[in-house]
C-alpha positions as a Python dict, from the first residue, in 0.01 Angstrom:
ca = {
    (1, 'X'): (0, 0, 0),
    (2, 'X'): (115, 280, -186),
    (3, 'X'): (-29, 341, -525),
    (4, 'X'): (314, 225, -734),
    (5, 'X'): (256, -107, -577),
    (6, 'X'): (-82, -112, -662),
    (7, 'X'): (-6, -10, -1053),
    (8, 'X'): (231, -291, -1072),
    (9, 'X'): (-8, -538, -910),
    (10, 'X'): (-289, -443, -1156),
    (11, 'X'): (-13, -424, -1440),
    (12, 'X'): (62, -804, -1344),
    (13, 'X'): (-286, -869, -1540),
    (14, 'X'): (-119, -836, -1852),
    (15, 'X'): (168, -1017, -1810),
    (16, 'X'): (-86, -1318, -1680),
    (17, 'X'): (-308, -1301, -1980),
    (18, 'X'): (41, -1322, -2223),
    (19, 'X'): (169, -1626, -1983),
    (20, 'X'): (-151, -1832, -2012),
    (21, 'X'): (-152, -1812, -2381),
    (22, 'X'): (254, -1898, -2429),
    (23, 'X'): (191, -2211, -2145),
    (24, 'X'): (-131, -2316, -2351),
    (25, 'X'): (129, -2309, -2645),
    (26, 'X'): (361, -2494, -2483),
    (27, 'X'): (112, -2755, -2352),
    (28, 'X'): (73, -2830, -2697),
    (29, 'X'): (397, -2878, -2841),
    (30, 'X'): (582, -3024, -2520),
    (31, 'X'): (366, -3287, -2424),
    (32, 'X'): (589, -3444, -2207),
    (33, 'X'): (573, -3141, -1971),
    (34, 'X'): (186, -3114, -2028),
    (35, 'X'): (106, -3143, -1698),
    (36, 'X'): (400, -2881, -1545),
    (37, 'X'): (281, -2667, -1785),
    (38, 'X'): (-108, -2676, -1713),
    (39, 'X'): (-24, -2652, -1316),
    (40, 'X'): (172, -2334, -1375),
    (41, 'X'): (-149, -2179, -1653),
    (42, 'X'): (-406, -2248, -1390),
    (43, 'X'): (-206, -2076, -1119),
    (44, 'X'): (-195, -1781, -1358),
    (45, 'X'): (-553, -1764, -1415),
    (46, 'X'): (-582, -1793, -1040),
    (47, 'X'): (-442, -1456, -975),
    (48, 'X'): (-610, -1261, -1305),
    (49, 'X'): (-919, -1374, -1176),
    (50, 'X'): (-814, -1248, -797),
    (51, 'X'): (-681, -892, -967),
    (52, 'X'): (-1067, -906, -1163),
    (53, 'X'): (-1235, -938, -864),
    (54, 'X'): (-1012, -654, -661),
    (55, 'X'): (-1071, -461, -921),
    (56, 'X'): (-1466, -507, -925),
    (57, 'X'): (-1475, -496, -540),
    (58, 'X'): (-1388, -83, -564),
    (59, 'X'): (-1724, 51, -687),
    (60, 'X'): (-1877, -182, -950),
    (61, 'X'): (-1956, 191, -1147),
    (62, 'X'): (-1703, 423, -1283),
    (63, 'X'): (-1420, 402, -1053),
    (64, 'X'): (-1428, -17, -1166),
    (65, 'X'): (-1458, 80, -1504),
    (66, 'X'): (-1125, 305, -1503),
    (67, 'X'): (-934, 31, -1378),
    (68, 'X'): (-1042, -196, -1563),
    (69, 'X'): (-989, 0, -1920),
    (70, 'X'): (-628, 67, -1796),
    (71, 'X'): (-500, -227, -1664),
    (72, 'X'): (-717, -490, -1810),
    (73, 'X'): (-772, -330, -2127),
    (74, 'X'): (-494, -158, -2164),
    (75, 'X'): (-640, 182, -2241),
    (76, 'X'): (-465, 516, -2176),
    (77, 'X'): (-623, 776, -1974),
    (78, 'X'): (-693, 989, -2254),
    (79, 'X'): (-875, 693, -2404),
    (80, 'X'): (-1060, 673, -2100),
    (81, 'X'): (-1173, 972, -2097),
    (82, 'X'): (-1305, 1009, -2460),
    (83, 'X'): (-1526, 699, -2379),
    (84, 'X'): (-1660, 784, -2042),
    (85, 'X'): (-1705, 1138, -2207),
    (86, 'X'): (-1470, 1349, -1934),
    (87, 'X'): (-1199, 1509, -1908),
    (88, 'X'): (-889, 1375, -1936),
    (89, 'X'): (-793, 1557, -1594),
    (90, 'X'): (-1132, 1400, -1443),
    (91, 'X'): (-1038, 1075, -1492),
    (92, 'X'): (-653, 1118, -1374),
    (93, 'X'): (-833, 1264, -1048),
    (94, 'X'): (-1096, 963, -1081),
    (95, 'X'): (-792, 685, -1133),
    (96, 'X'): (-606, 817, -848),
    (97, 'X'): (-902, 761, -646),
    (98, 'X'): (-981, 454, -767),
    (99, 'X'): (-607, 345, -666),
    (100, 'X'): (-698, 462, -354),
    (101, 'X'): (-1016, 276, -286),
    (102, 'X'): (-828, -30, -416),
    (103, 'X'): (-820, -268, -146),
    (104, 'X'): (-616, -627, -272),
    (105, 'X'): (-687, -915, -74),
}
């Protein structure tokens, strides 16, 4: 898998965490399509938990942590690398090779 399909398969995270929150929202003021709507929120937590647990499966250390600031957090690179106090061109290396090492089941 090349690493533009892995970017948008960690982006999905995101997108997962907004969708559970509008369906919870909806649960609530649609009653009548409760159920639909709790079906559909489960199956979105489903596959954040399955892009968590990709991500953690890659090194548990730094390489984890840089994909999960980014894609889970939503961090830039440059944030990134102020935190984890390198460079910001060490951690573009380091998320590369994190992409690489990413292995989604």
């Amino acid at each position: 898998m090349e690493f533009e399909e892995k970017k948008n398969y960690l982006g999905l995270y995101r997108i997962l965490q907004a969708k559970i929150l509008r369906l919870g929202e909806m649960m609530d003021t649609q009653s009548d399509n409760a159920e639909k709507y709790l079906r559909q929120r489960e199956n979105a937590r489903a596959i954040r938990n399955k892009i968590e647990d990709d991500i953690d499966a890659v090194d548990g250390g730094l390489l984890t942590e840089i994909l999960s600031q980014k894609y889970i957090c939503g961090r830039s690179l440059e944030e990134i690398a102020y935190m984890t106090n390198y460079c910001k061109r060490q951690i573009e290396r380091l998320h590369l090779k994190a992409l690489d090492r990413l292995v989604i089941s």
